[in-house]
C-alpha positions as CSV (number, residue, x, y, z in Angstrom):
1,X,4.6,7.8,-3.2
2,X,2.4,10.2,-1.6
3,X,-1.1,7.7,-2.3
4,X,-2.5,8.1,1.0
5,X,-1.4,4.1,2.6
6,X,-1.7,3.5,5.9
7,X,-0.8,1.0,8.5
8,X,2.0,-1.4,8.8
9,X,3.8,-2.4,5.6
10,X,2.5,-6.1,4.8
11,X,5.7,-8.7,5.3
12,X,5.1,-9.9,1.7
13,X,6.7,-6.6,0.6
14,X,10.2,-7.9,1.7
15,X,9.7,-11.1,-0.3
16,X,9.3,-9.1,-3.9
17,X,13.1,-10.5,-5.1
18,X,12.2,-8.8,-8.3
19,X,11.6,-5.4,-6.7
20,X,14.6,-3.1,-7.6
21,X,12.4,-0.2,-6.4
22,X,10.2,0.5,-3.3
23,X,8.9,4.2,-2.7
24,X,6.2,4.2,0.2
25,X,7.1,8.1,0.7
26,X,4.9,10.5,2.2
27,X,2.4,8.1,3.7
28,X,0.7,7.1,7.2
29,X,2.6,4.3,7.8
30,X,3.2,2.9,11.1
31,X,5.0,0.3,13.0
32,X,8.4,-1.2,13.0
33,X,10.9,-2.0,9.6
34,X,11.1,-5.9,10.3
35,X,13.6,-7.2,7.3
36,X,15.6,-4.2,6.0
37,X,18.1,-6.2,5.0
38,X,15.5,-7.6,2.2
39,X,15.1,-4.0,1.1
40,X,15.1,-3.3,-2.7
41,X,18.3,-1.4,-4.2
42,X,16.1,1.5,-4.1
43,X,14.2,2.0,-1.3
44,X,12.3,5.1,-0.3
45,X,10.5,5.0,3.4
46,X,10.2,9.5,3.7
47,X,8.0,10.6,6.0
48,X,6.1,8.4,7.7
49,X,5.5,7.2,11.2
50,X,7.8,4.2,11.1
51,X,9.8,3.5,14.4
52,X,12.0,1.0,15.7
53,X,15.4,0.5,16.6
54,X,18.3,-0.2,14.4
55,X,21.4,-1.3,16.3
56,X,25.3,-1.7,15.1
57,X,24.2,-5.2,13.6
58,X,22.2,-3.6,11.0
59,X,23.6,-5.7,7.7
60,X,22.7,-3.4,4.5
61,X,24.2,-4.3,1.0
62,X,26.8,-1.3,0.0
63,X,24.5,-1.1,-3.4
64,X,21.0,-0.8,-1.6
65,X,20.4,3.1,-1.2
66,X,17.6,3.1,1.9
67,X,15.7,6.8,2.9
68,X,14.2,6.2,6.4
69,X,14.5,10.6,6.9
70,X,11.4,11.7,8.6
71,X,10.5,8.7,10.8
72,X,11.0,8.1,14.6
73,X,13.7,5.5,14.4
74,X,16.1,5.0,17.1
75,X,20.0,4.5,15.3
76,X,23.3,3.4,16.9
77,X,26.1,5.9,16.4
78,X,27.7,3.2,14.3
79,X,25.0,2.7,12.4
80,X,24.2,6.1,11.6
81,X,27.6,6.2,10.0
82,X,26.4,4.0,7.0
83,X,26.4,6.2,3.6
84,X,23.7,4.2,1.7
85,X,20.8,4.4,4.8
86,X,19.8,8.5,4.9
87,X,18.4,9.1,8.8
88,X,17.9,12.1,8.4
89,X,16.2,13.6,11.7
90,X,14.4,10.3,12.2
């Protein structure tokens, strides 16, 4: 959180099965989200300059709690409506 990272996050991230916690908060980083789905239970993405879109056919586990508030992300009414993913003005 907050450590001053930059650039896309690296694909190996996703991979980490062990990870129960991810908190890239409050960083530079850029580019799309490619395998949310993969996210850790806790996963914290605040204020970055991540974008993309995320569509209907977003599949999230019910016990994976995702931020993505404070990013320019592009949501699907439907999948805005998910508890567990915060969009918060991204």
């Amino acid at each position: 959180r907050n450590v001053n990272l930059s650039g896309p996050i690296p694909p190996y991230i996703w991979n980490l099965t062990q990870l129960t916690t991810l908190d890239l908060s409050f960083n530079t980083l850029t580019g799309e989200v490619k395998a949310l789905e993969k996210a850790p239970a806790y996963t914290y993405l605040t204020g970055n300059m991540l974008s993309g879109n995320f569509g209907s056919g977003l599949s999230i586990d019910e016990k994976t709690n995702i931020d993505l508030s404070y990013n320019n992300f592009s949501w699907s009414s439907t999948c805005k409506d998910k508890s567990n993913i915060n969009t918060y003005r991204s």
